[in-house]
Biopython code that builds the backbone (N, CA, C, O; Angstrom):
import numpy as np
from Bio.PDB.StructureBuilder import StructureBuilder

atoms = [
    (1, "UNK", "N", (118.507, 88.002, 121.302)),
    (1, "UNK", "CA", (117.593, 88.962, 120.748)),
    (1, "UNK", "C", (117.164, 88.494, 119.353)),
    (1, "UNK", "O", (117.757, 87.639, 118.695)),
    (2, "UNK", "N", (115.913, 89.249, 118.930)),
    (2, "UNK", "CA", (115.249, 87.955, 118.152)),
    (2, "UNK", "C", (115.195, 89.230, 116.838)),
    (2, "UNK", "O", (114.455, 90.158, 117.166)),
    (3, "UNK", "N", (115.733, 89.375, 115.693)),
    (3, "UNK", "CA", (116.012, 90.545, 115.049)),
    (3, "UNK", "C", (114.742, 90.070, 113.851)),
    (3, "UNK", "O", (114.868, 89.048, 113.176)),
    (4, "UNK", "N", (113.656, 90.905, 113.749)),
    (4, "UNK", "CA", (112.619, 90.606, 112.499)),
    (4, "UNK", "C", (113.247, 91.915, 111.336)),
    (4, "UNK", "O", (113.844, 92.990, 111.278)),
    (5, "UNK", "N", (112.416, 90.588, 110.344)),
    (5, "UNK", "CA", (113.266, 91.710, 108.848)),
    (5, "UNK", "C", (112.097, 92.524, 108.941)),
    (5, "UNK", "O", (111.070, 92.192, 109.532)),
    (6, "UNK", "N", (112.355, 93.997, 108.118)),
    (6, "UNK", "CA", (111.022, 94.694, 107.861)),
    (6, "UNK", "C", (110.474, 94.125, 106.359)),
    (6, "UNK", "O", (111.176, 93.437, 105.617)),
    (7, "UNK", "N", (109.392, 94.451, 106.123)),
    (7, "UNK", "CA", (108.934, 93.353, 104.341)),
    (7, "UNK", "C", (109.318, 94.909, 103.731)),
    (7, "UNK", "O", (108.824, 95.954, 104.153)),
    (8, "UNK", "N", (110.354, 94.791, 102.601)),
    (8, "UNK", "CA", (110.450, 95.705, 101.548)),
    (8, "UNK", "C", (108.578, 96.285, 101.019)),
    (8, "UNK", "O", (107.509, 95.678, 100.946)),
    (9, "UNK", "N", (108.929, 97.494, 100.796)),
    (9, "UNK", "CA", (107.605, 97.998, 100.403)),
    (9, "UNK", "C", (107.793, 98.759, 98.585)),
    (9, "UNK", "O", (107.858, 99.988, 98.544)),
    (10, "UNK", "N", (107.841, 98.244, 97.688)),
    (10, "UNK", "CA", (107.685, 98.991, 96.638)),
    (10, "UNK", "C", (107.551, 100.354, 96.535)),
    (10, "UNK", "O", (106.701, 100.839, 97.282)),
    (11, "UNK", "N", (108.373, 101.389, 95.554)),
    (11, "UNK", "CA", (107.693, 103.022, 95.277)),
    (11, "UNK", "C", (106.780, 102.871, 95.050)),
    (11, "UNK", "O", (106.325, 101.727, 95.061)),
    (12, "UNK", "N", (106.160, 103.754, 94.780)),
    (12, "UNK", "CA", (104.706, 104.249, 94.466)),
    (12, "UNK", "C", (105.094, 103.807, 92.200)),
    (12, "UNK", "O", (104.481, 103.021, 91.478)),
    (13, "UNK", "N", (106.181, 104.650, 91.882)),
    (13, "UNK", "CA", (107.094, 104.982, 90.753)),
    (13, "UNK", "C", (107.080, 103.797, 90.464)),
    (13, "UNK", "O", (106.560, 103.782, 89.348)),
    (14, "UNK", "N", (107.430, 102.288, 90.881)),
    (14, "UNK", "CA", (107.451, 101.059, 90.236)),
    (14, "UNK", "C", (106.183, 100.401, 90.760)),
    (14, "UNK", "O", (106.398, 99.246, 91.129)),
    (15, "UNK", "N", (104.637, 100.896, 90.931)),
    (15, "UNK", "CA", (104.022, 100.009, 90.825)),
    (15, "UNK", "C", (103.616, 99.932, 88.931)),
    (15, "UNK", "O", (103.757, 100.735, 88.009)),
    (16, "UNK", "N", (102.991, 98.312, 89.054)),
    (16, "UNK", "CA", (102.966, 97.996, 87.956)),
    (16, "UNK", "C", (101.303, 97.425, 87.599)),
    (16, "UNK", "O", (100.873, 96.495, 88.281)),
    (17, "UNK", "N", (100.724, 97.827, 86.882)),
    (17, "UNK", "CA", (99.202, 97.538, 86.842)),
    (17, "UNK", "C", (99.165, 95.510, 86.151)),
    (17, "UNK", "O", (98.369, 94.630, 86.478)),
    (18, "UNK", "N", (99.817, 95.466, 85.610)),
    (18, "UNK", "CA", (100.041, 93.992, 85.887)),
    (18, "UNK", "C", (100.140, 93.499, 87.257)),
    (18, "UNK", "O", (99.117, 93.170, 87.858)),
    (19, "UNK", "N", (100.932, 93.447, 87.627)),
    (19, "UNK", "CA", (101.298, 92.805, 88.968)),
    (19, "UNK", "C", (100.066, 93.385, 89.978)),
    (19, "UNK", "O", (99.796, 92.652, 90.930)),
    (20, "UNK", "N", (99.508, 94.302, 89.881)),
    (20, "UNK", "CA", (97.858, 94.615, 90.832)),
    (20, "UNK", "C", (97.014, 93.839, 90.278)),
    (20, "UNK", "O", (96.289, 93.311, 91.122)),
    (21, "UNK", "N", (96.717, 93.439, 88.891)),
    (21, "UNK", "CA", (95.827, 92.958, 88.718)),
    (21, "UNK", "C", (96.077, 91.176, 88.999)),
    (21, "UNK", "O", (95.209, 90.398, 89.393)),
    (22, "UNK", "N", (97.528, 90.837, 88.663)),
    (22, "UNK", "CA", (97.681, 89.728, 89.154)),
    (22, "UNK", "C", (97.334, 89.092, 90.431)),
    (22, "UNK", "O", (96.680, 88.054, 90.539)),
    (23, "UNK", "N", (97.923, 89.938, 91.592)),
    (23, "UNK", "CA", (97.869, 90.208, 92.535)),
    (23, "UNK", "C", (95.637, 89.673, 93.142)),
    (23, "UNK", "O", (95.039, 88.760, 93.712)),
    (24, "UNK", "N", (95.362, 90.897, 92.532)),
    (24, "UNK", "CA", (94.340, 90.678, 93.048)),
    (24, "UNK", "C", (93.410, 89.500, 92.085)),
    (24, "UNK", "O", (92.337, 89.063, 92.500)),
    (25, "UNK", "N", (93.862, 89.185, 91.081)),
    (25, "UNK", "CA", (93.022, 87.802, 90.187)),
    (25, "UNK", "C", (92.845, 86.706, 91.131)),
    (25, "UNK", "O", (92.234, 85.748, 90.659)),
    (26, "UNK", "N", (93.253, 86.590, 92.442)),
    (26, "UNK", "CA", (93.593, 85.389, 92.979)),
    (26, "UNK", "C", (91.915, 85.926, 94.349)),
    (26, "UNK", "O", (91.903, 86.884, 95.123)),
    (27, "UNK", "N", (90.812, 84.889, 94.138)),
    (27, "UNK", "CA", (89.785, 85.415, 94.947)),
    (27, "UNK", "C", (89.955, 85.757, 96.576)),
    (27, "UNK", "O", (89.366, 86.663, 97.166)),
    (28, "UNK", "N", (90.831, 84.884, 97.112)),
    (28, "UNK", "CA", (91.258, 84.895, 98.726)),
    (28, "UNK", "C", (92.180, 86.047, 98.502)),
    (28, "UNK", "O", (92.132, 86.937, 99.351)),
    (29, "UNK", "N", (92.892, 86.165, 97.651)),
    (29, "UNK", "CA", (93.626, 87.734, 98.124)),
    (29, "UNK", "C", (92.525, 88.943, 98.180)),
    (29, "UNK", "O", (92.444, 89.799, 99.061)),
    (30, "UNK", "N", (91.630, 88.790, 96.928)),
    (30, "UNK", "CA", (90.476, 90.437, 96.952)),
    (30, "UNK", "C", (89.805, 90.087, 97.988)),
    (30, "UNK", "O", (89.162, 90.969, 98.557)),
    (31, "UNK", "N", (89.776, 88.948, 98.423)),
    (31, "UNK", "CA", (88.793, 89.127, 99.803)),
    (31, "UNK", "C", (89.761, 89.718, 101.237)),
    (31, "UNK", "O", (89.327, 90.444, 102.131)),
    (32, "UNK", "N", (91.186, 89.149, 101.117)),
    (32, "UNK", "CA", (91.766, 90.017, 101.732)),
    (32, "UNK", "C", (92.023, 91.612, 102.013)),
    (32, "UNK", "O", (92.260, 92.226, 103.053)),
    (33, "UNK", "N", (91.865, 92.060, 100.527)),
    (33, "UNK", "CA", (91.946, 93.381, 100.086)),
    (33, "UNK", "C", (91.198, 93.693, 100.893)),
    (33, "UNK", "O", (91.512, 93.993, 102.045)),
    (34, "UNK", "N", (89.719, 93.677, 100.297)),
    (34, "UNK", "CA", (88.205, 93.789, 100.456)),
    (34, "UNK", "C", (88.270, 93.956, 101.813)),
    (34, "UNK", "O", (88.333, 95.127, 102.188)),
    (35, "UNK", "N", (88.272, 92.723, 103.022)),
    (35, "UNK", "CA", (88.323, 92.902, 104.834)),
    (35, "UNK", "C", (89.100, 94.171, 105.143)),
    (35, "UNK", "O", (88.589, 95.084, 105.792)),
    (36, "UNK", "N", (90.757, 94.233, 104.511)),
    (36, "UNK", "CA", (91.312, 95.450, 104.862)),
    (36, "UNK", "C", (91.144, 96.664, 104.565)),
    (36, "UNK", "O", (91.967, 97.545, 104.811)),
    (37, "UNK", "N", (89.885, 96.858, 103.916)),
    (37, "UNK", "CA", (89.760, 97.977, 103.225)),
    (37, "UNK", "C", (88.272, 98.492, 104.274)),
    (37, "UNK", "O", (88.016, 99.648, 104.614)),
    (38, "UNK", "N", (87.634, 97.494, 104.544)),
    (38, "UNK", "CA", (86.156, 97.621, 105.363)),
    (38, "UNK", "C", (86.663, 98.152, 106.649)),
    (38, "UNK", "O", (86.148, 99.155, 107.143)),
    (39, "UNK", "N", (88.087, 97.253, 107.472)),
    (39, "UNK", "CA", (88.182, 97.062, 109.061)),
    (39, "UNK", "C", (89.025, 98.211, 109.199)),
    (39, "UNK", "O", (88.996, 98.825, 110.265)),
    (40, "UNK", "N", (90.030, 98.714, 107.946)),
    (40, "UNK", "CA", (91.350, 99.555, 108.250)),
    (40, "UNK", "C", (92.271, 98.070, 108.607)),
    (40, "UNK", "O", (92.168, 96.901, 108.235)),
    (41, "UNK", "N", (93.289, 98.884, 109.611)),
    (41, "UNK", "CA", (94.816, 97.952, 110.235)),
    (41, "UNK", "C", (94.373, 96.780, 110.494)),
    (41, "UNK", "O", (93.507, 96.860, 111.366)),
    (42, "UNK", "N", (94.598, 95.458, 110.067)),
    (42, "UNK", "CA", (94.007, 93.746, 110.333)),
    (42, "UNK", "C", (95.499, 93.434, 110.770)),
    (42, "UNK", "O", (96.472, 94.186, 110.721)),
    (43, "UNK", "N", (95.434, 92.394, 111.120)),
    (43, "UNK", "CA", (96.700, 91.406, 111.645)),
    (43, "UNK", "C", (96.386, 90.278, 110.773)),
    (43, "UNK", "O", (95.263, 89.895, 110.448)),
    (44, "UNK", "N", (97.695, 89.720, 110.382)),
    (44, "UNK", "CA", (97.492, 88.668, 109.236)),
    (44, "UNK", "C", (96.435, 87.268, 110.065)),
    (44, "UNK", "O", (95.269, 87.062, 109.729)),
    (45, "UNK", "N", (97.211, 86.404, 111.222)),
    (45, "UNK", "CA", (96.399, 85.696, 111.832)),
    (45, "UNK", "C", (94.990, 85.550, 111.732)),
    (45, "UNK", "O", (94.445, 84.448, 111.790)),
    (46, "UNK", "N", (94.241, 86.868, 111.551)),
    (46, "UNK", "CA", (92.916, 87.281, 111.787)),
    (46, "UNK", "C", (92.258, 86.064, 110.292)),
    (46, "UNK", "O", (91.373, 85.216, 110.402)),
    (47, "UNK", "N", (93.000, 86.380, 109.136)),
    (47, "UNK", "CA", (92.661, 86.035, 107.842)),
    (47, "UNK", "C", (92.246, 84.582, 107.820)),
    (47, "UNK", "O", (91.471, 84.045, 107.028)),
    (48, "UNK", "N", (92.928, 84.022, 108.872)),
    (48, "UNK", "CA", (93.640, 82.524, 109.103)),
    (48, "UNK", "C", (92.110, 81.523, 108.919)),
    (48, "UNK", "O", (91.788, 80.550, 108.237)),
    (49, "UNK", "N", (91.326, 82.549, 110.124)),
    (49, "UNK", "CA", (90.417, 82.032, 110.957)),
    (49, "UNK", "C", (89.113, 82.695, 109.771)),
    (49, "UNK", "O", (88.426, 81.934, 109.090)),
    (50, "UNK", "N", (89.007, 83.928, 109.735)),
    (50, "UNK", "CA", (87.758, 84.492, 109.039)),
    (50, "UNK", "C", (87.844, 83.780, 107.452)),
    (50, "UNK", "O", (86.684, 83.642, 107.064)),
    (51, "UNK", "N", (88.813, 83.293, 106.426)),
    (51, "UNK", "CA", (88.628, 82.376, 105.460)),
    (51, "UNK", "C", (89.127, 81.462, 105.384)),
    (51, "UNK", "O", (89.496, 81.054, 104.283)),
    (52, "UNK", "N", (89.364, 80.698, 106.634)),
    (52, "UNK", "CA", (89.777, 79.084, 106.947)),
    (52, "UNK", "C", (90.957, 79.059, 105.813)),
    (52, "UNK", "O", (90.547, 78.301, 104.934)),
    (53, "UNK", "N", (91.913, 79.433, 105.549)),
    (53, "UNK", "CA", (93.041, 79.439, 104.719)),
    (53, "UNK", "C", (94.397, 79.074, 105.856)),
    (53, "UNK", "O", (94.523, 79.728, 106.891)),
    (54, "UNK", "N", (95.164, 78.171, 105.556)),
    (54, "UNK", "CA", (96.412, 78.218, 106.313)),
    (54, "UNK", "C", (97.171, 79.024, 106.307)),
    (54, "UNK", "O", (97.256, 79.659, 105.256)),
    (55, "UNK", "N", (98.152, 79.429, 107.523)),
    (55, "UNK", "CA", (98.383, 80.605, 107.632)),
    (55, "UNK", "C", (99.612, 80.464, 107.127)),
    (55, "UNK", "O", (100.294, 81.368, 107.611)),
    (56, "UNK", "N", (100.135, 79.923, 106.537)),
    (56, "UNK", "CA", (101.144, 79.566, 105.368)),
    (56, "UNK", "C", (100.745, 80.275, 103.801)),
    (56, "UNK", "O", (101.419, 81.123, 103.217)),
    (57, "UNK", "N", (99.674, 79.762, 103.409)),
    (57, "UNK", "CA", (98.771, 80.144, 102.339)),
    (57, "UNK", "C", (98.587, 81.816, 102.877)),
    (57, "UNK", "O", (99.225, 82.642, 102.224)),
    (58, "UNK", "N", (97.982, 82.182, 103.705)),
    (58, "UNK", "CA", (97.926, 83.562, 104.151)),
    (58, "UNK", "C", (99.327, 84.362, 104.082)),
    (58, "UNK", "O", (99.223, 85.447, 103.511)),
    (59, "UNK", "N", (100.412, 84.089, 104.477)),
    (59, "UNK", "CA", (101.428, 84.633, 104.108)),
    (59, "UNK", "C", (101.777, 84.918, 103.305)),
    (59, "UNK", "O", (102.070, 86.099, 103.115)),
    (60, "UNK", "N", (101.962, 83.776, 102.214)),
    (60, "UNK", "CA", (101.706, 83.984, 100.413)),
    (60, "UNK", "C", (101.106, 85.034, 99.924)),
    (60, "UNK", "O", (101.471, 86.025, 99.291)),
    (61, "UNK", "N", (100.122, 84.636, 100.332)),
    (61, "UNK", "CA", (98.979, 86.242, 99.436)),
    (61, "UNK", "C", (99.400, 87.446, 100.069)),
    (61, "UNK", "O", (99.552, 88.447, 99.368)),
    (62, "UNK", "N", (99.610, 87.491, 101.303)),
    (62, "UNK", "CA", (100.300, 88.803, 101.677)),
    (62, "UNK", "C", (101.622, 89.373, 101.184)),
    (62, "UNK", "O", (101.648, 90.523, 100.747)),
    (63, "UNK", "N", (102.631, 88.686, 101.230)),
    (63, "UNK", "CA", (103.744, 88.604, 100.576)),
    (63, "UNK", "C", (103.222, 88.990, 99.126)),
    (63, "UNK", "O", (103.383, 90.143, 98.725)),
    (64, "UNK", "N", (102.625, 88.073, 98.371)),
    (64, "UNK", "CA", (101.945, 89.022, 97.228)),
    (64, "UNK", "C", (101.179, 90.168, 96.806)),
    (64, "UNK", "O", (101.558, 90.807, 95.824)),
    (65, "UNK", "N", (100.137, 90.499, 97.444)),
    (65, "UNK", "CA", (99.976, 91.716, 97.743)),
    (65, "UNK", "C", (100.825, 92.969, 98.164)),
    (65, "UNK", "O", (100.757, 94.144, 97.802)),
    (66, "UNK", "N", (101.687, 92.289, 99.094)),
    (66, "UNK", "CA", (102.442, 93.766, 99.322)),
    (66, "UNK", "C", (103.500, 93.960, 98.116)),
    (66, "UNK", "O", (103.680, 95.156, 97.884)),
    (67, "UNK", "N", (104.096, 93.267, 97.456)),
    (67, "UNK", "CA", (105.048, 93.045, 96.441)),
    (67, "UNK", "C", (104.769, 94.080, 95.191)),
    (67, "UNK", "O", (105.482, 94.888, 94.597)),
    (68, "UNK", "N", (102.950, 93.541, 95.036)),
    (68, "UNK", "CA", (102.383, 94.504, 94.173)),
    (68, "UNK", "C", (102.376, 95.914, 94.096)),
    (68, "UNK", "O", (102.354, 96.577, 93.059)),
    (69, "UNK", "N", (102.400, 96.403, 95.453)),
    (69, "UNK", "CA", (102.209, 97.223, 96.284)),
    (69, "UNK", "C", (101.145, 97.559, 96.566)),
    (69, "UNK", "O", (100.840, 98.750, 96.637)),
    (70, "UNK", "N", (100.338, 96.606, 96.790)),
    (70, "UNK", "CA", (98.478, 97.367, 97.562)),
    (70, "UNK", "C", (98.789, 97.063, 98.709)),
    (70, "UNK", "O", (98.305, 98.010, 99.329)),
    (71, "UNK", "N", (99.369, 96.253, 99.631)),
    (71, "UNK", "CA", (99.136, 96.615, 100.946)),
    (71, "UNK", "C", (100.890, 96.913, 101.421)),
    (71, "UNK", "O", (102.012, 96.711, 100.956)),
    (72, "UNK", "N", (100.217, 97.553, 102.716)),
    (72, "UNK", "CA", (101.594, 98.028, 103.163)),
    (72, "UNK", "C", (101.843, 97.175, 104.886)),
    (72, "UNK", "O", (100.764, 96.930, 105.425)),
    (73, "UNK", "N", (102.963, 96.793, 105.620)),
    (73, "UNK", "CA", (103.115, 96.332, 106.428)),
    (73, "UNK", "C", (103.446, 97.204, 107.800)),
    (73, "UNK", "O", (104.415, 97.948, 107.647)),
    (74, "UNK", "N", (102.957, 97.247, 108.840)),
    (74, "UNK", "CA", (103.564, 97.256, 109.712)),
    (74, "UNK", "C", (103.929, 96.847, 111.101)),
    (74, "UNK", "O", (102.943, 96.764, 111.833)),
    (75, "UNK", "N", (105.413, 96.485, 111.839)),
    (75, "UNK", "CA", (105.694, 95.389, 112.288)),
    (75, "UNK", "C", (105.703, 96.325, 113.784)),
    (75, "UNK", "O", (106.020, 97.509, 113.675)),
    (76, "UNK", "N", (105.456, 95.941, 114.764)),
    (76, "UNK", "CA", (104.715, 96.005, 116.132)),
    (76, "UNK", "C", (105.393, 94.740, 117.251)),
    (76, "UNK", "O", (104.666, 93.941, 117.843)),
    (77, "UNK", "N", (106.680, 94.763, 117.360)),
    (77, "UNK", "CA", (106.874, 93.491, 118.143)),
    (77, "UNK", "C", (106.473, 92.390, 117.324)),
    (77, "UNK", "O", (106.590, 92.567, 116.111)),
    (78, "UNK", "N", (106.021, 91.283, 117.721)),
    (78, "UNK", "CA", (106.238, 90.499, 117.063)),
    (78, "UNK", "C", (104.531, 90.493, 116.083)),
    (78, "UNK", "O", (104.194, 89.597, 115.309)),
    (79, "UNK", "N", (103.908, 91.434, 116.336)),
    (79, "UNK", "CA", (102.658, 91.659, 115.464)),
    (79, "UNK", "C", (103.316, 92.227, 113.820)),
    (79, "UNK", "O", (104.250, 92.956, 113.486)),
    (80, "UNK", "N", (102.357, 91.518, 113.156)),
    (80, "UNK", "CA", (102.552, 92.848, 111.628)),
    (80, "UNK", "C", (101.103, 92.850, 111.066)),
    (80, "UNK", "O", (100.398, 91.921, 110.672)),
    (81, "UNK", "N", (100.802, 94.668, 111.186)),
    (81, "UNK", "CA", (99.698, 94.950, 110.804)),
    (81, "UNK", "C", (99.361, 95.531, 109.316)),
    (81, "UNK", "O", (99.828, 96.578, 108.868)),
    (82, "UNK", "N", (98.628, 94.817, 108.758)),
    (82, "UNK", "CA", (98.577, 95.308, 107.360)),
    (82, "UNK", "C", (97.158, 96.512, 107.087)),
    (82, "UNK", "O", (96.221, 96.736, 107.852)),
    (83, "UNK", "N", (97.409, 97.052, 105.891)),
    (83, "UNK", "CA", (97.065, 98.849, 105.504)),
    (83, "UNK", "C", (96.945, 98.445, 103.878)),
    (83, "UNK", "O", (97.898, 98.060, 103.201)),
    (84, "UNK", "N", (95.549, 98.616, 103.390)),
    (84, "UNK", "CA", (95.773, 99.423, 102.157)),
    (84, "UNK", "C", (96.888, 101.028, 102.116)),
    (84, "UNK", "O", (97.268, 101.861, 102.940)),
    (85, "UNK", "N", (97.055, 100.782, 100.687)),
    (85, "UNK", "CA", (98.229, 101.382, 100.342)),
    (85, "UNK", "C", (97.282, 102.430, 99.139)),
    (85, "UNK", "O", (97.612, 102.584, 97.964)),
    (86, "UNK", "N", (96.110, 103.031, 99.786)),
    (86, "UNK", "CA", (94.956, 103.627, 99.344)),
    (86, "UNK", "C", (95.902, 104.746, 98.477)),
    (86, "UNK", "O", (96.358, 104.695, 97.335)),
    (87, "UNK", "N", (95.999, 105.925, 99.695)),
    (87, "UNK", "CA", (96.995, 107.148, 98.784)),
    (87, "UNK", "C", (97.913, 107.096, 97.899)),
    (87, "UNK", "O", (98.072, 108.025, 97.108)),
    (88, "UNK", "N", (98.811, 105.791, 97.884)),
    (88, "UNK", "CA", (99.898, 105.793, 96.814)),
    (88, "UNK", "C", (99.560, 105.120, 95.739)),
    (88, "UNK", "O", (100.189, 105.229, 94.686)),
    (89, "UNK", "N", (98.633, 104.426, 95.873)),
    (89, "UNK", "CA", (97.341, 103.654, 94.633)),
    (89, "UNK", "C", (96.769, 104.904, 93.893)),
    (89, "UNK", "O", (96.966, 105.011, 92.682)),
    (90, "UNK", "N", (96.016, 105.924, 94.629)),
    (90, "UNK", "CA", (95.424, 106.729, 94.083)),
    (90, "UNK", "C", (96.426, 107.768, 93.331)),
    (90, "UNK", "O", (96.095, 108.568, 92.456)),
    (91, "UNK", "N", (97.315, 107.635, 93.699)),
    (91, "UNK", "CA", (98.485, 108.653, 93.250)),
    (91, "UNK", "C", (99.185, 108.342, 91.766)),
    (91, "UNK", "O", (99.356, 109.199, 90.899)),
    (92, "UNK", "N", (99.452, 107.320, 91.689)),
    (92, "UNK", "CA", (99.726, 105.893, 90.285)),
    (92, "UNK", "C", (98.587, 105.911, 89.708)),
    (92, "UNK", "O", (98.494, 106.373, 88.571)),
    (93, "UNK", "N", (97.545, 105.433, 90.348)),
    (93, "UNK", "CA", (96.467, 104.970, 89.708)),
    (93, "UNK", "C", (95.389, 105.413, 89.712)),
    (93, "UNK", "O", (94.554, 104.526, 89.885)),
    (94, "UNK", "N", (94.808, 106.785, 89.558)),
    (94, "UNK", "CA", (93.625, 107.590, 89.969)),
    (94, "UNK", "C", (92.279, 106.781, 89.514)),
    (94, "UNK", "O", (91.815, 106.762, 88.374)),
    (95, "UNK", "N", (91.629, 105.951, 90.959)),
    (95, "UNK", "CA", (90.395, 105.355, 91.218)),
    (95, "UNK", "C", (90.456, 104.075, 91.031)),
    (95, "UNK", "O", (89.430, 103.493, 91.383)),
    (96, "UNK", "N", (91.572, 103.186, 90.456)),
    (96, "UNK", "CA", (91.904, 101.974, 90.695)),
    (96, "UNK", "C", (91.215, 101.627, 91.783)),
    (96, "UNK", "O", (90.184, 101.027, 91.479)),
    (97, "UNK", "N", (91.315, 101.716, 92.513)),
    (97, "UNK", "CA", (91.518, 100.512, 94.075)),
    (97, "UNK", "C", (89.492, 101.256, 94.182)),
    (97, "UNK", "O", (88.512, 100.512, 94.236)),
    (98, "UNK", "N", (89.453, 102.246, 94.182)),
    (98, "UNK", "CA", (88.021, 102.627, 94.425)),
    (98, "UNK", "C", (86.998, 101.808, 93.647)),
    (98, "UNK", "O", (85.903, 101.497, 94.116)),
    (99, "UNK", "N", (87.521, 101.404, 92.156)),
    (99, "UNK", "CA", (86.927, 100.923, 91.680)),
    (99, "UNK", "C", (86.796, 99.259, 91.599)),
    (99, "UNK", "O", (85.749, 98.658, 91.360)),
    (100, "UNK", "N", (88.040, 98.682, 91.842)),
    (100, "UNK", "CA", (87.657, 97.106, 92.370)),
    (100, "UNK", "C", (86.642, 96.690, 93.683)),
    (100, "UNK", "O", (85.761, 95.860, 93.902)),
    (101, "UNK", "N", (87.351, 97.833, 94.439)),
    (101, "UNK", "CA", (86.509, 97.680, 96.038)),
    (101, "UNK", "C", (84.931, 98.000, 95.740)),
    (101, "UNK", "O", (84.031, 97.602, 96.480)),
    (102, "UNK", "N", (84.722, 98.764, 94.572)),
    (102, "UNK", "CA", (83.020, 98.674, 94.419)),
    (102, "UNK", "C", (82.543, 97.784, 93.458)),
    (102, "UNK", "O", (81.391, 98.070, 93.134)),
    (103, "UNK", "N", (83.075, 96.642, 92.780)),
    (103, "UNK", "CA", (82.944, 95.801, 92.152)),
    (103, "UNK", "C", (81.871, 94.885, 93.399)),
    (103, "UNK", "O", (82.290, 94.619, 94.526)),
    (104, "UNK", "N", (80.440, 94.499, 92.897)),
    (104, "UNK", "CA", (79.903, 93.408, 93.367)),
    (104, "UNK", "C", (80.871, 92.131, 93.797)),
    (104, "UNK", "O", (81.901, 91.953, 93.146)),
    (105, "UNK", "N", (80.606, 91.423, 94.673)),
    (105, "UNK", "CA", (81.302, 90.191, 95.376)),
    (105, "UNK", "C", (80.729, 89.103, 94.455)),
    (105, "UNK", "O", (81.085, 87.962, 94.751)),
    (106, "UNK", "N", (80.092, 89.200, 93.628)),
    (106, "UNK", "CA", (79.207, 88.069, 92.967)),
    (106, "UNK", "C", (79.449, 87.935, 91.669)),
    (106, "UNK", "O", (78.872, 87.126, 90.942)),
    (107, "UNK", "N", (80.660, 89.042, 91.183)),
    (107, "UNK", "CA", (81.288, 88.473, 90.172)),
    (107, "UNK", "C", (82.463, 87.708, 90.279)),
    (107, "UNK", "O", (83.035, 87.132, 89.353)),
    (108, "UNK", "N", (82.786, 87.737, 91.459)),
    (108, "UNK", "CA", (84.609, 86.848, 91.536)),
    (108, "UNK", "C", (84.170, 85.952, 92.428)),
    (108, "UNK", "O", (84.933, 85.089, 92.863)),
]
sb = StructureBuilder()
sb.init_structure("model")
sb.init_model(0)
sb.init_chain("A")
sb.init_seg("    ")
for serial, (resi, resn, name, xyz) in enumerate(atoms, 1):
    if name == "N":
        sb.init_residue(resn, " ", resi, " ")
    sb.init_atom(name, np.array(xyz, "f"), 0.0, 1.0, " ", f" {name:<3s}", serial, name[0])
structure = sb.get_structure()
């Protein structure tokens, strides 16, 4: 039997507006953001193919992102589907995430 870890998910209480903005300074992660925020639930794989990034490199940024705590994971057999972490952003951070996601694409 093949036992998967679950990815730790940060409180809401220790997010840190450093580590979001770090997080998202990196352009292939806000474009990650950005897709998960347009489609809802994505599967990491998906990222692989839609910004030609290795899915090594894709793990990374996810792993970073969720760390931050903007996205949240969830594991499905051997799928893991990722979620903005919209409500507990807005809860910490009232309009954060509303307001990067309406940031023009043509400044980053």
């Amino acid at each position: 039997m093949i036992h998967m870890r679950i990815p730790n998910h940060p409180s809401v209480e220790s997010f840190q507006l450093s580590k979001i903005f770090h997080a998202l300074s990196e352009p292939n992660r806000l474009r990650i953001v950005r897709s998960i925020a347009s489609k809802g639930e994505e599967v990491c794989t998906y990222y692989s193919y839609e910004f030609n990034i290795a899915k090594s490199t894709v793990s990374h940024h996810i792993k970073t992102l969720r760390e931050a705590g903007i996205i949240k994971v969830r594991v499905d057999g051997s799928q893991h589907f990722y979620s903005i972490r919209m409500e507990d952003l807005n809860n910490r951070f009232p309009g954060l995430m509303e307001t990067i996601l309406s940031i023009n694409s043509e400044f980053y």
